[in-house]
C-alpha positions as CSV (number, residue, x, y, z in Angstrom):
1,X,-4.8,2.9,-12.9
2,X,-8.0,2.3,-11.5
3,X,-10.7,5.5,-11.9
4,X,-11.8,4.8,-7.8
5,X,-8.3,5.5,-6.4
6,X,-8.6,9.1,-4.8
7,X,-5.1,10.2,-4.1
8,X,-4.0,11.9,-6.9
9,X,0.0,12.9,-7.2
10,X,0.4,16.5,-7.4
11,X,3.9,16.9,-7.4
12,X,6.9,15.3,-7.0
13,X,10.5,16.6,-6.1
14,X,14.1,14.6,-6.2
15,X,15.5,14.5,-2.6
16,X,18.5,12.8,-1.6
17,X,19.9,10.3,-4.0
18,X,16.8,7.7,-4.3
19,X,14.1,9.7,-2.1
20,X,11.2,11.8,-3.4
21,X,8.9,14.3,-1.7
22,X,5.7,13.9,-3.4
23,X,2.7,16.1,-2.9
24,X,-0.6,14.4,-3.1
25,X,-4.5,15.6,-3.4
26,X,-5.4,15.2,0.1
27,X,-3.1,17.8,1.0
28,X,-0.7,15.4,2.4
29,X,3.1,15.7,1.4
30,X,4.8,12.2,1.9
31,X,8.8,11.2,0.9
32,X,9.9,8.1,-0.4
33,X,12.5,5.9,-0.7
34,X,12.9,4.3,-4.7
35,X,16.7,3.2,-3.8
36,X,15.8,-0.5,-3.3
37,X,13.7,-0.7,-6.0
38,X,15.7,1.2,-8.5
39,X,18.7,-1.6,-7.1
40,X,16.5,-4.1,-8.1
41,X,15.3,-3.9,-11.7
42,X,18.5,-3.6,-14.0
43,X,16.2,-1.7,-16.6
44,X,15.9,1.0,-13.6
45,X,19.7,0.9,-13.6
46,X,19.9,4.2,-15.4
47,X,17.6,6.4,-12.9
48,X,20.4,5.6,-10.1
49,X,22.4,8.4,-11.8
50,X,22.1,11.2,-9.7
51,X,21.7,13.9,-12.9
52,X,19.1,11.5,-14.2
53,X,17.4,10.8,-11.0
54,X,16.7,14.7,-10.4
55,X,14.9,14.9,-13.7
56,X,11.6,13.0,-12.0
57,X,8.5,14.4,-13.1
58,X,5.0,13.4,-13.0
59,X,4.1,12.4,-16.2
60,X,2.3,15.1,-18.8
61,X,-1.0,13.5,-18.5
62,X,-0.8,12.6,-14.8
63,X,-1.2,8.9,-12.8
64,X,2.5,8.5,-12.5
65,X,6.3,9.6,-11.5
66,X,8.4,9.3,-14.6
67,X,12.4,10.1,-15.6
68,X,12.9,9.6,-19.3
69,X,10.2,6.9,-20.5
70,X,10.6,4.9,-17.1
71,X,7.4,5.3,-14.8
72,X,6.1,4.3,-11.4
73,X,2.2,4.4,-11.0
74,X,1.4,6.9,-8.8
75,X,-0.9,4.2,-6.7
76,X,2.1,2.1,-6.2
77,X,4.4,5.5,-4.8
78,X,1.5,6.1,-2.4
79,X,1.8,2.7,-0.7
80,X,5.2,2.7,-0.9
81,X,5.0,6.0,1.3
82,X,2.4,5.2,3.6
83,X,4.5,2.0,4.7
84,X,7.8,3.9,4.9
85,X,5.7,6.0,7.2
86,X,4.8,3.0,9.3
87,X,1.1,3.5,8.0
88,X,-1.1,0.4,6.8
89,X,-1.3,1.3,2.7
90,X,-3.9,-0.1,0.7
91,X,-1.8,-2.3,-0.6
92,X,-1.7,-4.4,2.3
93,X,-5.4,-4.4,3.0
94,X,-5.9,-6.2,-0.9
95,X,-2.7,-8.5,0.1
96,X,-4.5,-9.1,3.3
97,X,-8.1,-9.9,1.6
98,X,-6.1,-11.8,-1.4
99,X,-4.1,-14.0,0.8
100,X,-7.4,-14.4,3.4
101,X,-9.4,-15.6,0.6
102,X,-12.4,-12.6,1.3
103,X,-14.4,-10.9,-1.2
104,X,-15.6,-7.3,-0.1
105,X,-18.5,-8.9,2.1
106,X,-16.8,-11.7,3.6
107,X,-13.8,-9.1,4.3
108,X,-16.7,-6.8,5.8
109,X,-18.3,-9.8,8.2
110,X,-14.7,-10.9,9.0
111,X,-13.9,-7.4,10.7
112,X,-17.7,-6.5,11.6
113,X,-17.9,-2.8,9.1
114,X,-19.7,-2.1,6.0
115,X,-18.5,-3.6,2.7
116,X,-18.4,-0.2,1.6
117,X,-15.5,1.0,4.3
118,X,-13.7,-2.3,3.1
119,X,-14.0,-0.4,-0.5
120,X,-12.9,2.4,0.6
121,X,-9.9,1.1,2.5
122,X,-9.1,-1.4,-0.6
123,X,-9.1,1.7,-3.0
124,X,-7.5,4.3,-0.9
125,X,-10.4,6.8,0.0
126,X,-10.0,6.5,3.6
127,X,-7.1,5.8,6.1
128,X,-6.9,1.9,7.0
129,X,-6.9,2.5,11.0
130,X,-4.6,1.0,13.1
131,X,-7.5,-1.2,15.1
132,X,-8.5,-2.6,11.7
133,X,-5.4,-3.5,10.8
134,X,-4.4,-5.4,14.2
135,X,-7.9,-6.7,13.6
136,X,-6.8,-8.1,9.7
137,X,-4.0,-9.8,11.6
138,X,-5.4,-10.9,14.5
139,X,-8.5,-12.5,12.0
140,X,-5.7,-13.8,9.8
141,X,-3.9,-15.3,13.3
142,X,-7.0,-17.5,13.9
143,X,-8.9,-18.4,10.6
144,X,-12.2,-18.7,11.9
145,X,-14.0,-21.1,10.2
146,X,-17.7,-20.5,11.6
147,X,-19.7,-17.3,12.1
148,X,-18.2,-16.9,15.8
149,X,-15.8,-14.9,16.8
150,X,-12.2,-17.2,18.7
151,X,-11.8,-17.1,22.4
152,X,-8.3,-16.6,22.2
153,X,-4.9,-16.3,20.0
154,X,-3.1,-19.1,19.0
155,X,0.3,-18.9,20.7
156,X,3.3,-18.4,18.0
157,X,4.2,-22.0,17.8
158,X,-0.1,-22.9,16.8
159,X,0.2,-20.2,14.4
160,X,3.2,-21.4,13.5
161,X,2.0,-25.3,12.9
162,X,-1.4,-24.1,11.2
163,X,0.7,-21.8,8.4
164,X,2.8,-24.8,7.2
């Protein structure tokens, strides 16, 4: 896991079958659903177990939720969490960038901040707000190719015909 990623999991707590209460460094106490991706990976089969699911602990030297030696980065459990709870993770802001083609300045130009907030949202430091994120998408809608900004949005079926 990458040194610049601020959250840090504190604590973690089996809910209902397949949800977690974790308890993070900035104070902020977030559950999460695992059931899906638990479903998913049939070397996660064992964790569906209720007894074995309630062991969850975050691993002895930190960085991670683990059962028995099974693990989930603890970056990954954030994002998962923040999108549950209908916030923009930083997850999504690197997909966003990656798919988009932008470096850390071009992503910076494209939304008209400092390269250094795009860091920050990239890496989790600060909360991605909902205007920059309608902003990623409504950038993403239109592509602009030149240093202007578009006069208007494509309507669904121009978006539609330029993502093919």
């Amino acid at each position: 896991m990458s040194e610049y990623f601020f959250p840090k999991l504190e604590a973690v707590e089996a809910l209902e079958p397949y949800r977690l209460r974790t308890t993070w460094s900035t104070g902020e106490v977030l559950e999460v659903d695992v059931g899906d991706i638990l479903r998913k990976l049939p070397a996660l089969a064992p964790i569906l177990d209720p007894e074995v699911f309630a062991r969850v602990h975050v691993a002895e030297w930190g960085g991670s939720i683990e059962w028995f030696d099974t693990e989930f980065g603890e970056d990954n459990v954030y994002a998962w969490a923040k999108e549950q709870a209908g916030e923009v993770s930083h997850e999504m802001f690197g997909e966003w960038m990656h798919r988009s083609g932008l470096s850390l300045t071009t992503a910076a130009e494209a939304l008209g901040i400092s390269r250094r907030m795009v860091s920050y949202y990239r890496t989790a430091h600060k909360v991605i707000p909902r205007t920059i994120w309608l902003a990623c998408l409504g950038w993403e809608a239109t592509q602009p190719k030149a240093n202007t900004l578009p006069r208007y949005l494509p309507t669904a079926r121009e978006y539609a015909a330029a993502h093919n």
